[in-house]
Backbone as JSON, one array per atom type, in Angstrom:
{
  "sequence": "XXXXXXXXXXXXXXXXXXXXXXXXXXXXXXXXXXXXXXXXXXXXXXXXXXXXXXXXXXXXXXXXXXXXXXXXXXXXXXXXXXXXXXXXXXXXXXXXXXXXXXXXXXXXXXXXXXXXXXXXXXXXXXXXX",
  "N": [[0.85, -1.16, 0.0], [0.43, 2.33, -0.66], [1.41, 5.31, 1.51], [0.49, 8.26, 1.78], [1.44, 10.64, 3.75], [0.83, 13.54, 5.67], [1.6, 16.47, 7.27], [1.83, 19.54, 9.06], [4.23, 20.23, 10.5], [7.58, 19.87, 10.25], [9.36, 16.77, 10.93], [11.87, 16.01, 11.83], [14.15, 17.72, 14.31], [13.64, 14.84, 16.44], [12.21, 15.48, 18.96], [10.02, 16.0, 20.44], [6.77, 14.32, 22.27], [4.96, 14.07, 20.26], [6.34, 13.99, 17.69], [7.91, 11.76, 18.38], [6.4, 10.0, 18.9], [5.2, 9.62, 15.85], [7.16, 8.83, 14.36], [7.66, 6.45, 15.32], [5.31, 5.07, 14.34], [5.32, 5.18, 11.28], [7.83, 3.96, 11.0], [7.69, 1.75, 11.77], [5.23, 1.03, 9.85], [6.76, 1.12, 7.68], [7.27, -1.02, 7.34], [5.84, -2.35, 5.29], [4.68, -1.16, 3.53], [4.6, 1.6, 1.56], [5.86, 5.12, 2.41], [5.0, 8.36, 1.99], [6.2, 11.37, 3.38], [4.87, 14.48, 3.93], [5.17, 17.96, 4.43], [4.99, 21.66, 5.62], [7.48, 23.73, 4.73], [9.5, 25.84, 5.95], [9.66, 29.26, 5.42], [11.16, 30.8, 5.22], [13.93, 30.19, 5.55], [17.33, 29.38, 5.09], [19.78, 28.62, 2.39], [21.83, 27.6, 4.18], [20.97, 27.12, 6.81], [19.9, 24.71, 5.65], [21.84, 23.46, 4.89], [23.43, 23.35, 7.23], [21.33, 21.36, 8.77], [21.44, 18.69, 6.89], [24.18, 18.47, 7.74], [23.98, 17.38, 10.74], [22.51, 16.09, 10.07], [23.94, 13.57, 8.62], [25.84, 13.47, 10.14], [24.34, 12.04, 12.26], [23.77, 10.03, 11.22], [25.94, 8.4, 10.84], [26.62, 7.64, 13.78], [24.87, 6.0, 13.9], [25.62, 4.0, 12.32], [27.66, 3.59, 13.4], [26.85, 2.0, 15.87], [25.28, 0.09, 14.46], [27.6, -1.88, 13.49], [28.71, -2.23, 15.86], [27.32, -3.63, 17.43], [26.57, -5.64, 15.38], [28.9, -7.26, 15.91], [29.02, -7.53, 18.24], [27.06, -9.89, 18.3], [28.29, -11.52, 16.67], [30.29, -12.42, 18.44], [28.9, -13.47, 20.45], [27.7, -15.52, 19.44], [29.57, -16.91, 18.88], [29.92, -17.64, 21.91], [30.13, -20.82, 23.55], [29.83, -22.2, 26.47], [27.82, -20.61, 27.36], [25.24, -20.83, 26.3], [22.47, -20.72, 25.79], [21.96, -17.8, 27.24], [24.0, -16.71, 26.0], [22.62, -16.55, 23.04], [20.41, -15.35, 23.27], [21.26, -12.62, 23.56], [22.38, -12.56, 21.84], [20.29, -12.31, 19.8], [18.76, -10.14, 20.43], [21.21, -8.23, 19.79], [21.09, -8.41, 17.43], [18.91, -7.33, 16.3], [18.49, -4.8, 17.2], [21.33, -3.82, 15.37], [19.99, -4.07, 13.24], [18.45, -1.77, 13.13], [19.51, 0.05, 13.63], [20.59, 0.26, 11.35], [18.34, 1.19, 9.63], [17.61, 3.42, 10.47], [20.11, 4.85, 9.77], [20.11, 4.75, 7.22], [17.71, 6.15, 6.69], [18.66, 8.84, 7.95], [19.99, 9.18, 6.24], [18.7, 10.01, 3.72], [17.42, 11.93, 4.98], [19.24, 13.62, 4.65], [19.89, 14.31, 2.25], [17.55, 15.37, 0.93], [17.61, 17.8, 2.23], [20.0, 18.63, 1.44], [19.45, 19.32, -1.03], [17.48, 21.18, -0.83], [18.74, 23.34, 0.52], [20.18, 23.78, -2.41], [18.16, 24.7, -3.9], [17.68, 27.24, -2.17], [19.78, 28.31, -2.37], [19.35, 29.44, -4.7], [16.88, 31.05, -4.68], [15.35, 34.24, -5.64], [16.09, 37.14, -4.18], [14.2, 39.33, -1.83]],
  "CA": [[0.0, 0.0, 0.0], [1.07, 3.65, -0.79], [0.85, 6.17, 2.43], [0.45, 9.77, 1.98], [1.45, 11.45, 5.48], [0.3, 14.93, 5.5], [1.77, 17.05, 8.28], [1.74, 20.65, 9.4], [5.52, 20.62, 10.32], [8.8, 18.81, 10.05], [9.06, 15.65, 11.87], [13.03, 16.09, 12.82], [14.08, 16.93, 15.11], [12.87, 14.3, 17.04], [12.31, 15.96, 20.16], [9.08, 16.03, 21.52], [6.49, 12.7, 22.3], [4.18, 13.33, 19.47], [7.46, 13.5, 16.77], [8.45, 10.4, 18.51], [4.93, 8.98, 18.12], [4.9, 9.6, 14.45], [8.49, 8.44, 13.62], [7.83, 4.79, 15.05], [4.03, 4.7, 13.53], [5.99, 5.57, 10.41], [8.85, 3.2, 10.67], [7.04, 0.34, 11.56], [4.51, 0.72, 8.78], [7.24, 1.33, 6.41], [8.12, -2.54, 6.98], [5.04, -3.55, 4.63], [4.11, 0.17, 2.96], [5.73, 2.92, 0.6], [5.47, 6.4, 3.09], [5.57, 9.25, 1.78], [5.69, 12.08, 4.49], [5.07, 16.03, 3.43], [4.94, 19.1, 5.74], [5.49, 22.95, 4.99], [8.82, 24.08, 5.08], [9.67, 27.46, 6.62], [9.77, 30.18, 4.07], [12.7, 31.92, 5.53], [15.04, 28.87, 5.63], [18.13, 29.86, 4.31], [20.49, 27.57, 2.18], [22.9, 28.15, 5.08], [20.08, 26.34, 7.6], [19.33, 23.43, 5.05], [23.42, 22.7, 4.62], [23.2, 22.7, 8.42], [20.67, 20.19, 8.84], [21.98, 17.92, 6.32], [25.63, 18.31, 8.41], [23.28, 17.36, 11.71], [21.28, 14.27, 9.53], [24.83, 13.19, 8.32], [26.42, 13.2, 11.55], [23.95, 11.12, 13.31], [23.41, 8.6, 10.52], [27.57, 8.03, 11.19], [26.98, 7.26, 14.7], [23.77, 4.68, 13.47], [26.32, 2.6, 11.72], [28.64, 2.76, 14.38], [26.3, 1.33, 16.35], [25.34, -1.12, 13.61], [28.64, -2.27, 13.45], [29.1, -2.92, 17.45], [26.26, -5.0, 17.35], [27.08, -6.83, 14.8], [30.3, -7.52, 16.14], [28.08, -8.72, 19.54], [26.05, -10.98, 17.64], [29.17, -12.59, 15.99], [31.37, -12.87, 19.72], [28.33, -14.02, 21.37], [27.19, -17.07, 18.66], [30.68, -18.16, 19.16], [30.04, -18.39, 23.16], [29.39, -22.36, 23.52], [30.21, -22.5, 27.54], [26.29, -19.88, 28.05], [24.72, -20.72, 25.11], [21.12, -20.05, 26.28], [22.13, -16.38, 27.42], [24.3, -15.75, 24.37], [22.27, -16.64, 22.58], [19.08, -14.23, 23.51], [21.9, -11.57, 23.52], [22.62, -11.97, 20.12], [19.11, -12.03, 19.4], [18.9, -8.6, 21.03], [22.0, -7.38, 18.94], [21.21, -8.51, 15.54], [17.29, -6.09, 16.52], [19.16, -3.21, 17.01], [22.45, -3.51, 14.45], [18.93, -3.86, 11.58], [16.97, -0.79, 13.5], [20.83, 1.31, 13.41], [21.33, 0.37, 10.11], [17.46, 1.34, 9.15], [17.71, 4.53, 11.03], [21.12, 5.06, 9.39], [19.74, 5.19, 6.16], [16.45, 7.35, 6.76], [19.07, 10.19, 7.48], [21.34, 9.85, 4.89], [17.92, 10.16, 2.78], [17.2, 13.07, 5.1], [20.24, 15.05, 4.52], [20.2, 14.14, 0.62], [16.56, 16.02, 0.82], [17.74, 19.25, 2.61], [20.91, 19.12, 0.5], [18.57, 20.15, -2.5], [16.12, 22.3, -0.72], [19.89, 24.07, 0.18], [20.38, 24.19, -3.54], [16.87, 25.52, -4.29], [17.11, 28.35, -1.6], [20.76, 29.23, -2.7], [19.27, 30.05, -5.88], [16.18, 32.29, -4.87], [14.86, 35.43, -5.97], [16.07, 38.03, -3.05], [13.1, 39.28, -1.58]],
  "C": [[0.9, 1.24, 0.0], [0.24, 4.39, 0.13], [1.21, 7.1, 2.13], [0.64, 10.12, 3.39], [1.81, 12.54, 5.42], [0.86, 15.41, 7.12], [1.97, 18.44, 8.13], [3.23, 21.1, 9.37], [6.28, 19.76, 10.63], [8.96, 17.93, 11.05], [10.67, 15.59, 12.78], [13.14, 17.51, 12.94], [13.5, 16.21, 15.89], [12.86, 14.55, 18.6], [11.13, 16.01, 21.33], [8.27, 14.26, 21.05], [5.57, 12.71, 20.98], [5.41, 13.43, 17.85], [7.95, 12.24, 16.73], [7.28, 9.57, 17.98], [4.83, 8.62, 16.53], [5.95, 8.67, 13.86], [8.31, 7.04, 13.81], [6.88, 4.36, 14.42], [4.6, 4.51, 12.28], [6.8, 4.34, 10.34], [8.65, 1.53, 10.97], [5.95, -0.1, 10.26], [5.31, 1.05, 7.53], [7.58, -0.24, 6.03], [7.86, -3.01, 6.06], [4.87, -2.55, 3.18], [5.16, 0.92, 2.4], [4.95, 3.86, 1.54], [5.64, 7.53, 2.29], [5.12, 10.44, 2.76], [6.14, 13.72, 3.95], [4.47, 16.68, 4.34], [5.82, 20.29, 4.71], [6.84, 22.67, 5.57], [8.67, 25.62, 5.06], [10.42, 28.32, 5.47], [10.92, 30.6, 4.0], [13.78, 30.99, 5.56], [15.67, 29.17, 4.86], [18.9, 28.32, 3.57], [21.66, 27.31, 3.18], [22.15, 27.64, 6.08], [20.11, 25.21, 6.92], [20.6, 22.7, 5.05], [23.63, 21.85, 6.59], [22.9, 21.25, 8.94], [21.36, 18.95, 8.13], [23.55, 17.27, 6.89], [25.03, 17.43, 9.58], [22.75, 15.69, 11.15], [22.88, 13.37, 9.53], [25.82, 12.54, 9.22], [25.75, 11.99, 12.72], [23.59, 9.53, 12.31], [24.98, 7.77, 10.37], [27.38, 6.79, 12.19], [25.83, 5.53, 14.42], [24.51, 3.54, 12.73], [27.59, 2.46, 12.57], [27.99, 1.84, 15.34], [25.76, 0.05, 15.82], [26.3, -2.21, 13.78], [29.44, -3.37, 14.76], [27.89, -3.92, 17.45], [26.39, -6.17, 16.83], [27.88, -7.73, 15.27], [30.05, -8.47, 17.85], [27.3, -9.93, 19.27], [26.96, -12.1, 17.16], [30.5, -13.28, 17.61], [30.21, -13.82, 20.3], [27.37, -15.32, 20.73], [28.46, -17.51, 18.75], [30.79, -18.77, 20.93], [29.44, -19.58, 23.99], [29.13, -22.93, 24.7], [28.29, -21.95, 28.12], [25.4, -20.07, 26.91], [23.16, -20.44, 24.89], [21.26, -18.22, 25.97], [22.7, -15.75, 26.26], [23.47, -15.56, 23.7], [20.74, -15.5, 22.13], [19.99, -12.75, 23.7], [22.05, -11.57, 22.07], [21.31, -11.37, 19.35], [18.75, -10.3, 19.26], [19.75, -7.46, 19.78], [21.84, -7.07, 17.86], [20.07, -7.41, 15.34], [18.2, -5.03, 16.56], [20.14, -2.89, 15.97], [21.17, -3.21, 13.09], [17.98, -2.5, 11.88], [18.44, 0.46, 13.41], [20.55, 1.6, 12.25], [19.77, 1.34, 9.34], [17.09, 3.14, 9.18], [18.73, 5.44, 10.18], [20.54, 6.13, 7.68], [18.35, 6.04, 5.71], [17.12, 8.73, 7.08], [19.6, 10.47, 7.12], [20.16, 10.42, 3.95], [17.2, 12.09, 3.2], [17.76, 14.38, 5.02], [20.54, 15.1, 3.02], [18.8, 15.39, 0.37], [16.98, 17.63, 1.03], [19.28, 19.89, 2.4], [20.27, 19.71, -0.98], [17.88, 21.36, -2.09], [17.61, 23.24, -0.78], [20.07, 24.63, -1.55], [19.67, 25.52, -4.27], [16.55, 27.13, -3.32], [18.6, 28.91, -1.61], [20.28, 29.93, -3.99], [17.42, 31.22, -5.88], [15.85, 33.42, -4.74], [15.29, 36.71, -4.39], [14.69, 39.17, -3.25], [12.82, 41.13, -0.92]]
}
């Protein structure tokens, strides 16, 4: 199914509970669904704000694959531990959920700083006012 998601205003940062609300409604129904999510953007937003953001999306979709990465790297120490193999085992479980929710995360703000690397483009190039 194709979702339209109509909003008033921008969903990051994710700072308050109903941003959070939206972002997991959102990212859980993206498991099955195509989203597409539109909200105004602030008139006055310079290309010099949008480069920002994109520095800000860029930066945290880093730390989402470092965290990917350590997980992984828990998932692969703790299927080799044969002495707890119960407990490893529901640890890895654990790890491998989060290294696929980093990596998922990861790539929703490389997509979000690819977005407000254009709007940048589009508001270096308009009309002074």
């Amino acid at each position: 199914m194709r979702i339209l998601w109509l909003n008033a205003g921008l969903l990051l940062p994710l700072d308050k509970g109903g941003k959070l609300r939206t972002w997991h409604l959102m990212r859980h129904l993206a498991r099955r669904h195509d989203i597409t999510y539109l909200s105004f953007a602030d008139p006055s937003a310079t290309a010099a704000d949008h480069k920002k953001l994109a520095a800000h999306y860029r930066a945290h979709a880093a730390e989402h694959e470092a965290d990917a990465k350590l997980h992984e790297e828990l998932v692969t120490a703790l299927r080799k531990d044969s002495e707890s193999f119960g407990h490893a085992w529901e640890l890895a479980r654990g790890a491998a959920h989060y290294a696929e929710h980093s990596r998922e995360a990861a790539e929703a703000l490389r997509e979000l700083a690819a977005v407000h690397e254009g709007m940048a483009e589009v508001a270096g190039h308009k009309p002074a006012q």
